[in-house]
C-alpha positions as CSV (number, residue, x, y, z in Angstrom):
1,X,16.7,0.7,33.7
2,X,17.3,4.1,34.5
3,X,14.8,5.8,32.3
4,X,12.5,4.0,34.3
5,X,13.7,4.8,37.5
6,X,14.0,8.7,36.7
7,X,10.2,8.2,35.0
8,X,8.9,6.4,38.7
9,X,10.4,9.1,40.6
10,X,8.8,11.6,38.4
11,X,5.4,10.2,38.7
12,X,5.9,9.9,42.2
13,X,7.4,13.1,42.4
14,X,4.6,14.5,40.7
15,X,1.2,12.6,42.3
16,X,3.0,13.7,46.1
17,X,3.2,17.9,45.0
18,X,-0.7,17.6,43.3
19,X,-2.0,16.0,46.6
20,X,0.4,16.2,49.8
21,X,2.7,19.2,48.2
22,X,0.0,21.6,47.5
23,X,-1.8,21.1,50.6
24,X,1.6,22.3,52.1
25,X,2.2,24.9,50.0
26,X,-1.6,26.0,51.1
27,X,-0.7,25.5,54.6
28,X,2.4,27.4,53.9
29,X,0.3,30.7,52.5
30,X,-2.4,30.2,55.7
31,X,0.7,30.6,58.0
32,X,2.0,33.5,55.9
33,X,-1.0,35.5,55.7
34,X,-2.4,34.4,59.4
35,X,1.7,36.0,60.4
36,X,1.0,38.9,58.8
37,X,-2.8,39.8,60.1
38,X,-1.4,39.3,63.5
39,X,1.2,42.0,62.8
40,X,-1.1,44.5,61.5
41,X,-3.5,43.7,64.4
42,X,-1.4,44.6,66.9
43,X,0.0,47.6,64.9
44,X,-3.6,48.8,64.6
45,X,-4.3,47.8,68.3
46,X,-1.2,50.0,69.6
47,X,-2.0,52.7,67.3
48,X,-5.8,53.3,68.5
49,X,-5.0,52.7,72.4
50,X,-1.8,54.8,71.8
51,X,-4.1,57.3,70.9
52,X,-6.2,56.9,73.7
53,X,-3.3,56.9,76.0
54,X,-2.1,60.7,77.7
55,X,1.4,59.6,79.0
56,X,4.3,58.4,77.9
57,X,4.3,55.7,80.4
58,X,1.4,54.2,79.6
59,X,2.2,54.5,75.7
60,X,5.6,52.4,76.8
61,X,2.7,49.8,78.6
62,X,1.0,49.0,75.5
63,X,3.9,48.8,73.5
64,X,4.8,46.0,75.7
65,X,1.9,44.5,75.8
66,X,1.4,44.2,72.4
67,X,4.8,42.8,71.9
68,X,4.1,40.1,74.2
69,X,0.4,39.2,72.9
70,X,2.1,39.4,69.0
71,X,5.1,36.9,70.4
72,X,2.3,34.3,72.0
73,X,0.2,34.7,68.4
74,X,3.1,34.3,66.3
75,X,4.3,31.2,68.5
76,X,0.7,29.6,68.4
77,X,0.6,29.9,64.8
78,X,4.0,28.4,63.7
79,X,2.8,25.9,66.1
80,X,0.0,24.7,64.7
81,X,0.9,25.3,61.0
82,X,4.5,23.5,61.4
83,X,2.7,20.3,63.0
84,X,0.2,20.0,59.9
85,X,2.7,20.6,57.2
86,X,4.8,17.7,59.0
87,X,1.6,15.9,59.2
88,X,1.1,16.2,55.6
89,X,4.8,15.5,54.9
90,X,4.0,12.0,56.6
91,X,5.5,12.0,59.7
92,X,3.3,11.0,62.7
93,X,2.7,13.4,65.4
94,X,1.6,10.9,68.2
95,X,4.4,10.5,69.4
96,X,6.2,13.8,69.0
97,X,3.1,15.5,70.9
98,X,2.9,12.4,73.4
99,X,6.8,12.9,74.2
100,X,5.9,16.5,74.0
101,X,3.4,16.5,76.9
102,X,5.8,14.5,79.0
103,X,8.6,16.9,78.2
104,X,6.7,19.6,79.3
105,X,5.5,18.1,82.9
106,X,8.9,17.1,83.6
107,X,9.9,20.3,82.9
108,X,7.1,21.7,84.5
109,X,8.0,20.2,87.8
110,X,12.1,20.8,87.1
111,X,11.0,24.6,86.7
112,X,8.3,26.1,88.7
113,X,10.3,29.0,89.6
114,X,11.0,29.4,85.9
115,X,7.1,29.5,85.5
116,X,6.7,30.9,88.3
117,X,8.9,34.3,86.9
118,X,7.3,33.8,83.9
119,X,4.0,34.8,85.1
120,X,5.5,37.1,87.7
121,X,7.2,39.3,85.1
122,X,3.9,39.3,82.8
123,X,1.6,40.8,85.5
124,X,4.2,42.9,86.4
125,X,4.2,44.1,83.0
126,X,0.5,44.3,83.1
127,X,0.5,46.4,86.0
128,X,3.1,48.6,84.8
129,X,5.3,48.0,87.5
130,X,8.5,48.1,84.9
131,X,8.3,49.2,81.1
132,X,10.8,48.5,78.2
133,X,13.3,50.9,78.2
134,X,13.2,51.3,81.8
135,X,16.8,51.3,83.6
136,X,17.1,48.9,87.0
137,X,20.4,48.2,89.2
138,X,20.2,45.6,91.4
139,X,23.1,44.7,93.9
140,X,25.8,46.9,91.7
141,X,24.4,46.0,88.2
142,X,22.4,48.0,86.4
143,X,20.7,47.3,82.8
């Protein structure tokens, strides 16, 4: 009786990782190599407007901006690739994505200010109102 069970899980074991388990592992090396091409793009990107660039201020702009557009890629891809590996793993995404989008209006109303900031600080990053390594006290506190 156990031979056979070890011999079932086996085959089972082996039919999931030449259909299901390589597609994730694909997945897997997509994710990797989509992670790294964003990371050289925006390297690259800095580099040529860096050189394009006179001051140090606005050298200190694109280096935030191209953290911020790096973050957003690296976020969309983990996205994407996380929900089809758990897709392939078996689990259903309806209603992870349908309690998802419900999640996200309720927070959406909860936190319009938070939104709100959100794009406040981006286009005040865009503008180059403030830069990283910029210093700012406000009421006493400075950081």
């Amino acid at each position: 009786m156990p031979d056979s069970y070890v011999t079932g899980l086996i085959e089972r074991w082996f039919e999931w990782s030449t259909t299901s388990g390589l597609r994730v592992l694909i997945i897997a090396v997509v994710m990797t190599a989509g992670l790294a091409i964003v990371k050289r793009a925006m390297n690259r990107f800095q580099k040529v407007y860096e050189g394009t660039l006179p001051t140090e201020a606005q050298i200190k702009r694109a280096t935030t901006l191209t953290h911020v557009i790096r973050d957003v890629g690296r976020v969309a891809i983990l996205a994407v690739g996380g929900m089809m590996i758990l897709s392939e793993v078996g689990i259903d995404l309806k209603p992870i994505l349908a309690a998802a989008g419900l999640g996200g209006l309720a927070i959406g109303f909860g936190a319009q200010s938070l939104v709100k900031d959100v794009i406040t600080g981006f286009f005040i990053l865009l503008e180059d109102s403030i830069r990283v390594g910029d210093v700012v006290e406000i009421a006493g506190v400075g950081g």
